[in-house]
C-alpha positions in Angstrom: 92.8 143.1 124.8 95.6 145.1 123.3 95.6 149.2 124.2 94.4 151.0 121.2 94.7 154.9 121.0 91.8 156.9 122.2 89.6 157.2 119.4 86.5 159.3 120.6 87.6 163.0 120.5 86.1 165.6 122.8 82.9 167.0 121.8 82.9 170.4 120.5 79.6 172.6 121.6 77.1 172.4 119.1 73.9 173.4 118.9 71.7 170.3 118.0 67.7 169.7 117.9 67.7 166.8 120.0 65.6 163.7 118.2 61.3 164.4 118.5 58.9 161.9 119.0 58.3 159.9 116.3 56.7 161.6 113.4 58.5 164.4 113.9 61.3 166.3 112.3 64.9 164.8 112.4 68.0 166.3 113.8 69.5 169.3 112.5 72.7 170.5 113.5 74.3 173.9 113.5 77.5 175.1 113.2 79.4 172.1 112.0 81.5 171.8 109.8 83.0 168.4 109.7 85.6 166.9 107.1 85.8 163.1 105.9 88.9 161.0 106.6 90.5 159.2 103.4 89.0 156.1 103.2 93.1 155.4 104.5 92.3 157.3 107.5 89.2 155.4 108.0 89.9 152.1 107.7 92.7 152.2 110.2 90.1 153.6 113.1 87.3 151.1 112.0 90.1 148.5 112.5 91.2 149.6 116.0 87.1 150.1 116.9 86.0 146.8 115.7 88.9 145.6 117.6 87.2 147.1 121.2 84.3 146.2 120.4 84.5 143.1 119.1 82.7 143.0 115.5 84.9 142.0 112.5 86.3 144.5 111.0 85.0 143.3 107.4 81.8 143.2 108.3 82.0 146.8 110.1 83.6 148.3 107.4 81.3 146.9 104.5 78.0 148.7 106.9 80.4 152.0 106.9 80.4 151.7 103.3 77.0 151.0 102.7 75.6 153.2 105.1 78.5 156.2 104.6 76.8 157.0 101.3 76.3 160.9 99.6 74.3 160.5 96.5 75.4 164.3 96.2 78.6 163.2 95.7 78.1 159.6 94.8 81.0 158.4 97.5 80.8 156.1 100.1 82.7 156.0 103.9 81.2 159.4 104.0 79.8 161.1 107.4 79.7 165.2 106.2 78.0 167.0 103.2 79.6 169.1 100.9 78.9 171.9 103.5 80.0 169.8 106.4 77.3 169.1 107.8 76.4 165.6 108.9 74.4 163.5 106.8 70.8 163.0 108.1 68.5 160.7 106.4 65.0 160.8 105.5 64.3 158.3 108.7 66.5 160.2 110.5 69.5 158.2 110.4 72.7 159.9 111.1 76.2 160.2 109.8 78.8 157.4 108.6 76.5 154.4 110.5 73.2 155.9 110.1 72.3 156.0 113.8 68.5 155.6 114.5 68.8 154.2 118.3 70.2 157.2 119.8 69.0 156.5 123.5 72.5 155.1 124.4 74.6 157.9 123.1 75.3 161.5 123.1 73.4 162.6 119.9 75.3 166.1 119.3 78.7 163.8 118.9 76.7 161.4 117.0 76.9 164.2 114.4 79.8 166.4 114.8 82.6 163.4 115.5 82.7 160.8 113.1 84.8 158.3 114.8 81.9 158.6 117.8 79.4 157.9 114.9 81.7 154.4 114.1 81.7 153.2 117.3 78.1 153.7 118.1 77.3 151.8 115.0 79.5 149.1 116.1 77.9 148.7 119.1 74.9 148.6 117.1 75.9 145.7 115.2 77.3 143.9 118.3 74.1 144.1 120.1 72.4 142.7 116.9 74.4 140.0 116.6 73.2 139.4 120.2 69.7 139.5 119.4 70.2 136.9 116.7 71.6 134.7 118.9 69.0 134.9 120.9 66.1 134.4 118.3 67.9 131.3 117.5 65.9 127.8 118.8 67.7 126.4 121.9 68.2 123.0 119.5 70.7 125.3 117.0 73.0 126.3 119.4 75.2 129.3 119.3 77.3 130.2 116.2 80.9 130.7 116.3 81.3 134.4 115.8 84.4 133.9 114.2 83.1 132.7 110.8 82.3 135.8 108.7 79.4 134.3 107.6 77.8 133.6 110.4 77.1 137.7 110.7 74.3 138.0 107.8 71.8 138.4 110.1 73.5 140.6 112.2 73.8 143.0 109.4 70.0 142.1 108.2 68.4 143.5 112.0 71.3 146.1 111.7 68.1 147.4 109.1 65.4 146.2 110.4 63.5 143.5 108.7 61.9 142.0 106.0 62.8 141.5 102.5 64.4 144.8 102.2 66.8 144.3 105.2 67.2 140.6 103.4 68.7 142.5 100.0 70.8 145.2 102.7 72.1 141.9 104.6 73.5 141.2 100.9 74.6 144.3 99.9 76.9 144.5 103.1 78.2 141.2 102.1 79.3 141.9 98.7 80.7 145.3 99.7 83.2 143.0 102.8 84.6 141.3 100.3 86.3 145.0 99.3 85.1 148.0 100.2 85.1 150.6 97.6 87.6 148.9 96.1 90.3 152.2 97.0 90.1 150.4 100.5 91.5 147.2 100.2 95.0 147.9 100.7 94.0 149.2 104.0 91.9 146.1 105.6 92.2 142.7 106.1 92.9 140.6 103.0 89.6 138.1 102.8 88.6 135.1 101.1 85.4 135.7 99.3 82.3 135.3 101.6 79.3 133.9 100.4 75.7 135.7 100.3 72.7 133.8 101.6 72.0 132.9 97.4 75.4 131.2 97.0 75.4 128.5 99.7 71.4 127.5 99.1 70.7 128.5 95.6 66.9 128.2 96.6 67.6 130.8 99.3 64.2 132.4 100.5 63.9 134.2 104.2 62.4 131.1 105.6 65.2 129.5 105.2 68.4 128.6 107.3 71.7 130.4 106.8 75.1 128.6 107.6 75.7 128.0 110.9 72.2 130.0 111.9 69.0 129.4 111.4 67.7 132.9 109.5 64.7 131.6 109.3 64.2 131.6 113.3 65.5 135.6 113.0 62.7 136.3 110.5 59.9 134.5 110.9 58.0 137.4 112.7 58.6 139.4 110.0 58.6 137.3 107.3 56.4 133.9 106.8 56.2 133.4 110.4 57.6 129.5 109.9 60.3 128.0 110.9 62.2 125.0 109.0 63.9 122.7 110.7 67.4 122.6 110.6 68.9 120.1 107.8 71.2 118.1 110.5 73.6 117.2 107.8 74.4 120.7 107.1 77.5 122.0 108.7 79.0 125.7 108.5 81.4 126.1 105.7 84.9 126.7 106.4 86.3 129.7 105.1 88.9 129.2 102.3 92.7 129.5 102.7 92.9 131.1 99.1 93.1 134.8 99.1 92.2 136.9 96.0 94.5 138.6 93.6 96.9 142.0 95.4 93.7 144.7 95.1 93.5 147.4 92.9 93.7 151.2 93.2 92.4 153.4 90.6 90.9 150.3 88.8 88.2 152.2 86.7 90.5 155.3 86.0 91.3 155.6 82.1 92.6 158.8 81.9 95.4 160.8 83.2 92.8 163.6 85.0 90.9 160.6 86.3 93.9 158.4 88.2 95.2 161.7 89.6 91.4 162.3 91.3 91.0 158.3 92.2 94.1 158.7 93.8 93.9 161.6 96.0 90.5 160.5 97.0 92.2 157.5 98.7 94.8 159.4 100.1 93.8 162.3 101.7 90.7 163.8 103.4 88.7 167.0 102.7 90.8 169.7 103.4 93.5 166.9 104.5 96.3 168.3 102.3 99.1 171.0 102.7 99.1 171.5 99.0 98.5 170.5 95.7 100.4 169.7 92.6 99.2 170.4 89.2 100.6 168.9 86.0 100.4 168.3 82.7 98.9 165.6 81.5 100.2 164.7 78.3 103.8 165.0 79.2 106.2 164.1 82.1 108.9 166.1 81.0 108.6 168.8 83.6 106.3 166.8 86.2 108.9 164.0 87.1 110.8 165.9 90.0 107.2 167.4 91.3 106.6 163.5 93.3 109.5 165.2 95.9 106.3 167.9 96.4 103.6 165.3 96.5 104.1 162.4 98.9 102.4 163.0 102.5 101.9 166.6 101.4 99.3 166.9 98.9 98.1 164.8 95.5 99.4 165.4 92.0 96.3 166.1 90.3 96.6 166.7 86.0 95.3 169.7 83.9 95.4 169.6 80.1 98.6 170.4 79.1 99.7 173.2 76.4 99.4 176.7 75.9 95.7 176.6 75.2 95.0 174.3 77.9 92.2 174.5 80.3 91.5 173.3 84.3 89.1 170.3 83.6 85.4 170.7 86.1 86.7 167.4 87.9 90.5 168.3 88.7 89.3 171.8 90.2 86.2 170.0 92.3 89.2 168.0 93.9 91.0 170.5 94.6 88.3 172.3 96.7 87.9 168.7 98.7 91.3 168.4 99.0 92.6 171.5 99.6 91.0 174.7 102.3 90.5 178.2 100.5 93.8 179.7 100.2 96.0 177.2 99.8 98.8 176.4 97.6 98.5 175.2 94.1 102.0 174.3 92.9 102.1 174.7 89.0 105.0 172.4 87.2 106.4 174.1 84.0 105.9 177.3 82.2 103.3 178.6 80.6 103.6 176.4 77.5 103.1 173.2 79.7 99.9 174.5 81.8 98.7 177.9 80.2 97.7 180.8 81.8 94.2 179.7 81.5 94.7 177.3 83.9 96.6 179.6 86.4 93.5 181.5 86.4 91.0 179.1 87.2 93.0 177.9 90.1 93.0 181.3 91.2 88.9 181.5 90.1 89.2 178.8 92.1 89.4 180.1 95.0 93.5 178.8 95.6 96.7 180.7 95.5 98.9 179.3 92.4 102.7 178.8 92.6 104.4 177.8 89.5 107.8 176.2 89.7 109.5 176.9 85.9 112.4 177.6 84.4 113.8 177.0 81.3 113.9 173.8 80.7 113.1 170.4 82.2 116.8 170.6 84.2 115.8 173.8 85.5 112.5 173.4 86.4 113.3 170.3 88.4 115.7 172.9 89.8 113.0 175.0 91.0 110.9 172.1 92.4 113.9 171.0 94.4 114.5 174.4 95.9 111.1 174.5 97.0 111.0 171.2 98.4 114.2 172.6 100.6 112.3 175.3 101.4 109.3 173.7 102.8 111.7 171.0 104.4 115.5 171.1 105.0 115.9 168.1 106.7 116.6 165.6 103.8 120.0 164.8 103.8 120.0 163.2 100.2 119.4 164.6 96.3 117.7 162.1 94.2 119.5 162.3 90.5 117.9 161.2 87.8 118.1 160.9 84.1 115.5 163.7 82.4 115.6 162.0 78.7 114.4 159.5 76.9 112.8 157.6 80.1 111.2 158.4 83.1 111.4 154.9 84.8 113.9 155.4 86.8 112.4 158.9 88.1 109.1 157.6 88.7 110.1 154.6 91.5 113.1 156.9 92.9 110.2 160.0 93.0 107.8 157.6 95.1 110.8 157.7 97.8 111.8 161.5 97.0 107.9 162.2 98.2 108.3 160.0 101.0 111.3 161.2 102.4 111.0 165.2 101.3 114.1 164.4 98.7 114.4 166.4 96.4 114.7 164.8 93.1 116.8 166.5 90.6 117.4 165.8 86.4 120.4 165.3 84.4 121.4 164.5 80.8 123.0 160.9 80.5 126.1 162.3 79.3 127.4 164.4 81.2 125.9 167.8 83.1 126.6 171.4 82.2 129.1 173.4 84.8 125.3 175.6 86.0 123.6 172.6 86.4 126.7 171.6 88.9 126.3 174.2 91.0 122.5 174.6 91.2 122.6 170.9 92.5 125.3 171.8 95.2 123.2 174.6 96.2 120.7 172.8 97.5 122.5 171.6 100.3 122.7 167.5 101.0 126.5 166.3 100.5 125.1 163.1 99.3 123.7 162.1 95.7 121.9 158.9 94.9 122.0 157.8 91.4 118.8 156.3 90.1 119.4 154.0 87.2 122.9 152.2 85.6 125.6 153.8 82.7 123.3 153.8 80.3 120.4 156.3 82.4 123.1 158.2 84.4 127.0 157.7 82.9 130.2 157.2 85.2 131.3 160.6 84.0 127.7 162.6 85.4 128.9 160.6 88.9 132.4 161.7 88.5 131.7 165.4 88.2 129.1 165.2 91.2 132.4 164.0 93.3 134.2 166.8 91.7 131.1 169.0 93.0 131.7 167.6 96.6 129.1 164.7 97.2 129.6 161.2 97.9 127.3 159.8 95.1 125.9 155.9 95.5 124.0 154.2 92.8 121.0 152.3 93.3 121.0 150.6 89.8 119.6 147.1 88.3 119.9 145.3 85.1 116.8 146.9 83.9 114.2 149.2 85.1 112.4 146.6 87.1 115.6 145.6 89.1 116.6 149.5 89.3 113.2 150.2 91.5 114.0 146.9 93.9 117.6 148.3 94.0 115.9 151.7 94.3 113.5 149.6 97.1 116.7 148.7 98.7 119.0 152.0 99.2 116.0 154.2 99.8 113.7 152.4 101.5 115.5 149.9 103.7 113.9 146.8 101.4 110.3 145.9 102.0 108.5 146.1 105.6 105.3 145.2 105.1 103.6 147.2 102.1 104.5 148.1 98.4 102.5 149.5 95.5 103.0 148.1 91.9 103.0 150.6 89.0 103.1 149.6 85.4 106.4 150.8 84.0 106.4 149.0 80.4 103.5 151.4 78.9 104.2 154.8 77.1 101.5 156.7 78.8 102.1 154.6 82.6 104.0 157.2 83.7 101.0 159.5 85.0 99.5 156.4 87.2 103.0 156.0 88.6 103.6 159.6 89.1 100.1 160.1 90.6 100.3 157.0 93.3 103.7 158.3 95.3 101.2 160.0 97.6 100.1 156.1 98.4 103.5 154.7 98.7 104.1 157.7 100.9 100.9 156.7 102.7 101.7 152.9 103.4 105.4 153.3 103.6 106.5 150.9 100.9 108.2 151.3 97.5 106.9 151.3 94.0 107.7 148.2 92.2 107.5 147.4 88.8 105.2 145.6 86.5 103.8 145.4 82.9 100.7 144.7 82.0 100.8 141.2 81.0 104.0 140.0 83.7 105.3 140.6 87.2 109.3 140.5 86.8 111.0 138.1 87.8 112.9 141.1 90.0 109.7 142.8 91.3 108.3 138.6 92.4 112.2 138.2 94.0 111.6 141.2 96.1 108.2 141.0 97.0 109.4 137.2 98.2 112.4 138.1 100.1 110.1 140.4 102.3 109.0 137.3 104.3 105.1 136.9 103.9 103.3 134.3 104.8 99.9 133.1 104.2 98.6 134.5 107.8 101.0 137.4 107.4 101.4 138.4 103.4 103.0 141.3 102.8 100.5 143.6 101.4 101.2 144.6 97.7 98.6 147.1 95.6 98.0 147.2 92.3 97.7 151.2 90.6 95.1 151.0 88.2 93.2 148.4 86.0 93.8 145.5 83.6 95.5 147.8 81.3 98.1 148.5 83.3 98.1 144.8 85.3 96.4 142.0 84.5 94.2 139.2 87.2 97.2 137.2 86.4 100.1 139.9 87.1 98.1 140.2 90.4 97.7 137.0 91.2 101.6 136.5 90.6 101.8 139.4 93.2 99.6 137.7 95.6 101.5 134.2 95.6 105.0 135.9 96.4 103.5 137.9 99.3 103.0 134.9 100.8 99.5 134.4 99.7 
């Protein structure tokens, strides 16, 4: 088995109530105050426990899902409260798994350390899947462990038994297929498993499951007969077809709500240095803000104007996001987020920063001086045209975030003598130009040479070849991941903007789509990664049909290599 990192954390002393007899109260715990992982975060550990202990890591992460639910909050893959504590159920079930059978384990860490939590529930579920192959009838046999669905009944005594642990079996199911949705880009890509109703449309408890006989499993419980096993039936290979490149974002329909969908994937409670706050019904002085964003914090939208407001979701997030004090980095003056909004960030318990000056130039400016501040290490400025488009900006900001670039804005023309010399005070020697002549002209490059850089230009016939040529120069081509972003819509911009924390996240570029096509350009470069059917390169779609079709994303999922 391969080494994995350590994944269970030292215990911190807690003070804990250890579990009564039963009848009696549950577990309370004092004195924590835990903070979720990104559903990023998590799926990475429940891949490397499911690994040591042998479950599939579908099947664990669809119970973590299930299980790992606040109805405070409405969010699942969650182990702490709003108050972070850890969740305790009416039957005294605890955190992420909802562990009951605390005999085996240390029941303070069972609470205070979420990855223990995981681990214990995984060796839960290995220990039912045990049990079931015990219950079976010596004339069944064994099931092969490696067909997914050969776990439902696993996950049914994972919850006891009965009908209602029959419909929980289910429920797991349909949440492995993708869980949460956000998730998918982080776990195995699946073929569609099938729930006990779909392979015997007839399905009752009594009767027999794939490769195992369910009915042996539940007949205590349940009708207390077993039926013989049909010995023509045989376990249904799992299908070679894979579904569509998943989604991210897919119900957001607003500006305020993709920038919240987003982070929520992203990063953790309290899991960011900052924040970003923009406008949201502009992108004139937000483009160079993705250099701030990134692995740093989300870009989260306010209403824009002078008489705009901080809307009740967009400040909730920022108190997950973000711990009391932090930075809340304002992009524009007060005419693109109003002092109204300054204040409730403040109200809000965070300390604003806004990044302005007098126009969009010079407020990209400021952003870029503040990225060098935070980070000197970037050897690169990002140029970009600020008119007309932000296309270019928007897949070269993905890799400005990335790489703590700072990303600066030019006119296409030419730039003024003071824009010059603000650029060449930031400090890299050498400027990439994002976009061809007709985004950046020959003359803006000639008087950055005359400003002392060496200037390349990562260009393509159109903006769709511009962010694989952008792909290229910037992020050495594609490794393994990329996010597609719909760059044909007016008002795509904000999902684009919004998701260069996630290309930050799974180290791949933004690529291009519309709504109703995948360019030729964007298939040619997802192809020329390599993928194969048993190793696709992974591509993610931000947001729903609007901004990409099932068949954009199916397009997406053939050139990965299936």
């Amino acid at each position: 088995m391969a080494a994995v990192r350590v994944l269970l954390v030292s215990a911190v002393l807690l003070a804990v109530t250890a579990v009564p007899a039963a009848g009696a109260e549950c577990p309370t715990y004092d004195g924590v105050d835990g903070r979720n992982p990104s559903p990023s975060e998590l799926a990475a550990v429940i891949a490397e426990v499911a690994a040591v202990r042998d479950v599939p890591v579908p099947i664990l992460a669809a119970i973590a899902y299930v299980e790992g639910y606040d109805p405070a909050t409405a969010r699942n893959w969650v182990h702490f409260e709003a108050d972070g504590s850890p969740i305790v159920s009416a039957d005294c079930g605890i955190g992420l798994m909802q562990v009951t059978d605390t005999a085996d384990f240390d029941e303070t860490r069972l609470g205070a350390d979420w990855e223990y939590n995981l681990d214990a529930g995984a060796q839960v579920l290995a220990q039912k899947w045990d049990d079931s192959q015990a219950a079976n009838p010596a004339a069944l046999g064994a099931d092969d462990p490696d067909l997914l669905e050969n776990w439902w009944a696993a996950a049914y005594r994972y919850n006891g038994t009965g009908a209602a642990a029959a419909a929980y079996a289910d429920r797991v199911f349909a949440a492995a297929t993708d869980p949460g949705g956000e998730a998918a880009v982080f776990t195995a890509w699946l073929p569609t498993l099938r729930t006990p109703t779909q392979v015997f449309p007839s399905y009752t408890t009594s009767q027999q499951f794939q490769a195992r006989a369910t009915e042996a499993v539940l007949a205590d419980a349940d009708t207390g007969a077993i039926v013989e096993r049909d010995s023509t039936f045989r376990p249904t290979e799992l299908s070679a077809d894979r579904s569509p490149a998943p989604r991210v974002a897919a119900d957001a329909t607003t500006e305020q709500e993709v920038g919240i969908q987003l982070s929520r994937v992203v990063f953790g409670d309290d899991g960011a240095r900052h924040a970003v706050l923009a406008r949201d019904d502009d992108w004139a002085d937000s483009l160079a803000g993705a250099a701030l964003a990134g692995d740093w914090g989300p870009i989260l939208y306010a209403d824009g104007g002078a008489t705009g407001t901080l809307p009740d979701a967009t400040r909730t997030e920022l108190q997950r996001v973000l711990a009391a004090g932090d930075t809340v980095y304002l992009l524009g003056g007060t005419a693109a987020l109003s002092p109204a909004v300054e204040a409730a960030v403040t109200a809000a318990g965070f300390r604003p920063s806004r990044l302005a000056g007098t126009d969009r130039l010079s407020t990209a400016i400021a952003i870029a001086r503040e990225v060098r501040r935070i980070d000197s290490s970037a050897t690169e400025v990002l140029v970009a045209r600020g008119y007309v488009s932000p296309a270019d900006a928007l897949t070269g900001g993905a890799a400005a975030g990335a790489g703590h670039r700072p990303l600066v804005l030019t006119p296409t023309a030419s730039m003024s003598q003071s824009l010059r010399n603000d650029i060449a005070s930031l400090g890299p020697r050498t400027a990439v130009v994002l976009g061809g002549t007709a985004a950046v002209s020959e003359q803006v490059v000639s008087e950055l040479r005359a400003s002392g850089f060496t200037v390349d230009r990562a260009a393509g016939t159109d903006r769709y070849a511009t962010a694989t040529a952008i792909a290229t120069r910037l992020w050495g081509s594609i490794e393994r991941d990329a996010v597609a972003v719909d760059l044909a819509s007016a008002d795509g911009w904000a999902w684009a903007l919004a998701a260069g924390s996630l290309s930050a996240l799974v180290g791949g570029p933004q690529l291009g789509v519309s709504p109703t096509s995948a360019p030729t350009a964007t298939l040619d470069a997802v192809r020329a990664a390599g993928g194969t059917a048993t190793a696709p390169v992974r591509v993610v779609v931000v947001g729903s049909a609007t901004r990409a079709s099932t068949a954009v994303r199916t397009s997406l999922r053939d050139a990965a290599g299936g």
